[in-house]
VMD Tcl script that draws the C-alpha trace (Angstrom):
set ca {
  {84.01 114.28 106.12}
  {82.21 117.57 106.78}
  {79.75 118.73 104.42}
  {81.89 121.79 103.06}
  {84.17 119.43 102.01}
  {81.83 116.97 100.72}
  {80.88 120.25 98.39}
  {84.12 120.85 97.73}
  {86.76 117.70 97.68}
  {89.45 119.71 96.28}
  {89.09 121.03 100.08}
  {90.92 117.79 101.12}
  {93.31 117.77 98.65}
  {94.25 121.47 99.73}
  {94.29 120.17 103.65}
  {96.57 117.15 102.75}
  {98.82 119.31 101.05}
  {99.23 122.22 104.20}
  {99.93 118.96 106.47}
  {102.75 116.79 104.76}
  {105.29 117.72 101.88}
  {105.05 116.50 98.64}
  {108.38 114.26 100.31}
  {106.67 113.44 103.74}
  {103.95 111.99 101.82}
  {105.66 109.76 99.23}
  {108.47 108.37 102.49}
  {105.12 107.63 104.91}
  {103.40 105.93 101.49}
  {106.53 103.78 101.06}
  {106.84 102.69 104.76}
  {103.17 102.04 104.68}
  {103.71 99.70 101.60}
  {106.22 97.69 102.81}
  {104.85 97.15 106.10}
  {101.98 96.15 104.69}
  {103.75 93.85 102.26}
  {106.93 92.44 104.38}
  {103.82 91.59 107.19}
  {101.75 89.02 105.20}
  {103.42 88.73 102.38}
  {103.81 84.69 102.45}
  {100.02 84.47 103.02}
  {98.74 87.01 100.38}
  {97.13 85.48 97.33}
  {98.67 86.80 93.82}
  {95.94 89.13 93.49}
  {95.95 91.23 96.85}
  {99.71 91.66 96.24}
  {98.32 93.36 93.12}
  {95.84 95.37 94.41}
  {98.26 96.41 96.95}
  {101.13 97.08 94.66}
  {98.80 99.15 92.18}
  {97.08 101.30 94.97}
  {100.51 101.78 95.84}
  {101.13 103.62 92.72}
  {97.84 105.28 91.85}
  {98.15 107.20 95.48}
  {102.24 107.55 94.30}
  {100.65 109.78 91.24}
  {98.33 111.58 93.44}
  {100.82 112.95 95.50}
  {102.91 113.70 92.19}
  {99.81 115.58 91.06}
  {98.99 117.60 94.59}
  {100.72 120.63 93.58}
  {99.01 121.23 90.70}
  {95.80 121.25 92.45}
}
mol new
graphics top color blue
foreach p $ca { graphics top sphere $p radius 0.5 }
foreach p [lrange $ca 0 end-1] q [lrange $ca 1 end] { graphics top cylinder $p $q radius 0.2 }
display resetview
């Protein structure tokens, strides 16, 4: 992370946004999620499946939120 955009996160945000659509985003979030889940699932313990499952959907609502930034 550069310093600029240590000042200034919204910079990254901003930079996310000119590289991938809104669409891009949420299709390369999904394949990463169900790699990540179909891989290890059967050794995952209850609780990483949850952690996985709800940073899944907190970085689902930050790309619903991008434009608005």
């Amino acid at each position: 992370m550069t310093n600029q955009q240590k000042e200034n996160p919204n910079l990254i945000l901003k930079e996310l946004v000119q590289d991938y659509t809104q669409s891009e985003m949420k299709e390369i979030l999904w394949m990463w999620y169900k790699s990540a889940v179909n891989a290890e699932y059967a050794t995952l313990e209850r609780e990483e499946k949850q952690l996985i499952s709800s940073l899944f959907e907190r970085l689902n609502q930050v790309i619903e939120v991008l434009p608005l930034v």
